[in-house]
C-alpha positions as CSV (number, residue, x, y, z in Angstrom):
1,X,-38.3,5.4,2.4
2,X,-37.2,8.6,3.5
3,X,-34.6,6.4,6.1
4,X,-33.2,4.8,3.5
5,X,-32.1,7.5,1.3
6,X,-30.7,8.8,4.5
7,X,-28.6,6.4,5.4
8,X,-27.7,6.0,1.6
9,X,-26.4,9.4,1.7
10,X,-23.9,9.0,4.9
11,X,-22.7,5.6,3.7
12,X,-22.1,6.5,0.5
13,X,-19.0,9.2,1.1
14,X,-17.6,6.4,2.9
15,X,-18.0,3.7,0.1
16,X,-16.5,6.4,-2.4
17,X,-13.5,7.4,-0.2
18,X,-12.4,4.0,0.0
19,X,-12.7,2.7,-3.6
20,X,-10.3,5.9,-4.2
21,X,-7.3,4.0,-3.1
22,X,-5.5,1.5,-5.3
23,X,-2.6,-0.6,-6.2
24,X,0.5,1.3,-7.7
25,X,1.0,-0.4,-10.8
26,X,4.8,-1.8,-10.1
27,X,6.9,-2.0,-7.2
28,X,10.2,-1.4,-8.5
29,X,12.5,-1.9,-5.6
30,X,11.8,-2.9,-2.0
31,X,14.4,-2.8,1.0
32,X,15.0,-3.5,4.6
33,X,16.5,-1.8,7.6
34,X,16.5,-2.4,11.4
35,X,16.1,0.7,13.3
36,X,16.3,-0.6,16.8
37,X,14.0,-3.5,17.3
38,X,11.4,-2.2,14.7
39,X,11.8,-3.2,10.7
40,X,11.9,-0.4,8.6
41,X,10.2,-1.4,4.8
42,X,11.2,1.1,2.2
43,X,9.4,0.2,-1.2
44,X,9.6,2.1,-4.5
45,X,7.4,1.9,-7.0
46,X,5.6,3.2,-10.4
47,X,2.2,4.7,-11.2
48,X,0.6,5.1,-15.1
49,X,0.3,8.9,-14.7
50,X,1.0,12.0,-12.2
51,X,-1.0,13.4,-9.4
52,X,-0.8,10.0,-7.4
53,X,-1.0,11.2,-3.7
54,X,-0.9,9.4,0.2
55,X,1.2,6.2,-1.0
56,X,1.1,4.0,1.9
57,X,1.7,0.0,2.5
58,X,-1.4,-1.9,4.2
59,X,-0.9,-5.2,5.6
60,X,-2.6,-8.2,4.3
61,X,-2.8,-10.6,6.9
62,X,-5.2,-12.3,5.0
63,X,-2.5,-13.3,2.2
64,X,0.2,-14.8,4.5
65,X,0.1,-18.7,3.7
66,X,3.8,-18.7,4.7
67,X,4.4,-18.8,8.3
68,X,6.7,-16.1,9.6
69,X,5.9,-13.8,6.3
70,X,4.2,-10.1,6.0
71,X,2.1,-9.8,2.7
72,X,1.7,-5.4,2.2
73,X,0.0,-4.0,-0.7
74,X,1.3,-1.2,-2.4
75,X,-1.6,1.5,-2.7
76,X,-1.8,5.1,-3.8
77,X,-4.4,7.6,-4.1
78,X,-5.1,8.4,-7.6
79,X,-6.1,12.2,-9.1
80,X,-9.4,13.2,-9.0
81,X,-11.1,12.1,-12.1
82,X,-11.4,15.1,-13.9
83,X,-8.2,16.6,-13.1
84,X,-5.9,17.5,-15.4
85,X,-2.0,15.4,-14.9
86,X,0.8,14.7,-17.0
87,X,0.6,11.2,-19.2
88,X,3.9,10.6,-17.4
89,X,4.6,7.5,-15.4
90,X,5.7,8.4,-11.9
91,X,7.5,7.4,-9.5
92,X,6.4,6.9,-5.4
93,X,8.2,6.0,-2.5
94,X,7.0,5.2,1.4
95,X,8.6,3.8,4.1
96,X,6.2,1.4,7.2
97,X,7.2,0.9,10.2
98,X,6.9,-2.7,11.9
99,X,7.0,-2.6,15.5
100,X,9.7,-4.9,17.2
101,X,7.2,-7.2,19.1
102,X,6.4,-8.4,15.4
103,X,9.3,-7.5,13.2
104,X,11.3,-10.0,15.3
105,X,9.5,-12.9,14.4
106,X,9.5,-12.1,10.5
107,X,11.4,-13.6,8.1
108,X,10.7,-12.3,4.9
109,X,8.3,-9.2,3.5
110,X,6.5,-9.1,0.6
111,X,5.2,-5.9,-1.6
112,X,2.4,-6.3,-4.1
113,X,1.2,-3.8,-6.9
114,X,-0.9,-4.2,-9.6
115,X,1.3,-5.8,-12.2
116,X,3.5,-7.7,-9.5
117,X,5.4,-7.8,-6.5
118,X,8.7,-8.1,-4.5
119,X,9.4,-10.6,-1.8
120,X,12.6,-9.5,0.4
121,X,14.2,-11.8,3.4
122,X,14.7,-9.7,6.5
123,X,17.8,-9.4,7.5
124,X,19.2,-10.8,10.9
């Protein structure tokens, strides 16, 4: 028994650390630039209140039913629960880097939030 509370106790941090990060609620503006080879995604979006900290865009392989697409979600860490923030909705911005092995090869980019998303062709 002892074991398993053990093991319980590592894992657990872990488990908590990654439900912490969520969607932003909206993205409000996404855009494209070659730098190089490599695509450089720029996306803007909103969050319900302040404090939101480490915006960052993950890939979603897992959502491309489009050939030639990249599907990103728009995530955010939130404040801790019991601190105190401003009932404001902010704004965030981050910028990803695709590398030019697979940037060349894209088409379009999309960017998905909570209440939405943004789909962007990439340009030539």
């Amino acid at each position: 028994m002892r074991f398993f509370l053990a093991l319980a106790a590592l894992l657990l941090p872990h488990a908590a650390l990654a439900q912490d990060v969520v969607l932003v609620q909206h993205v409000t503006n996404v855009t494209l630039a070659r730098s190089g080879g490599a695509l450089l995604v720029t996306a803007g979006g909103t969050v319900p209140i302040a404090g939101f900290t480490n915006p960052a865009l993950k890939a979603r392989p897992d959502l491309v039913k489009v050939e030639d697409g990249y599907v990103l979600d728009f995530v955010a860490t939130p404040p801790p629960r019991d601190a105190v923030v401003a009932q404001v909705e902010s704004r965030i911005v981050v910028t990803l880097r695709i590398e030019p092995a697979e940037a060349e090869k894209l088409r379009f980019v999309q960017v998905r939030a909570a209440l939405g998303s943004r789909t962007v062709q990439v340009p030539k």
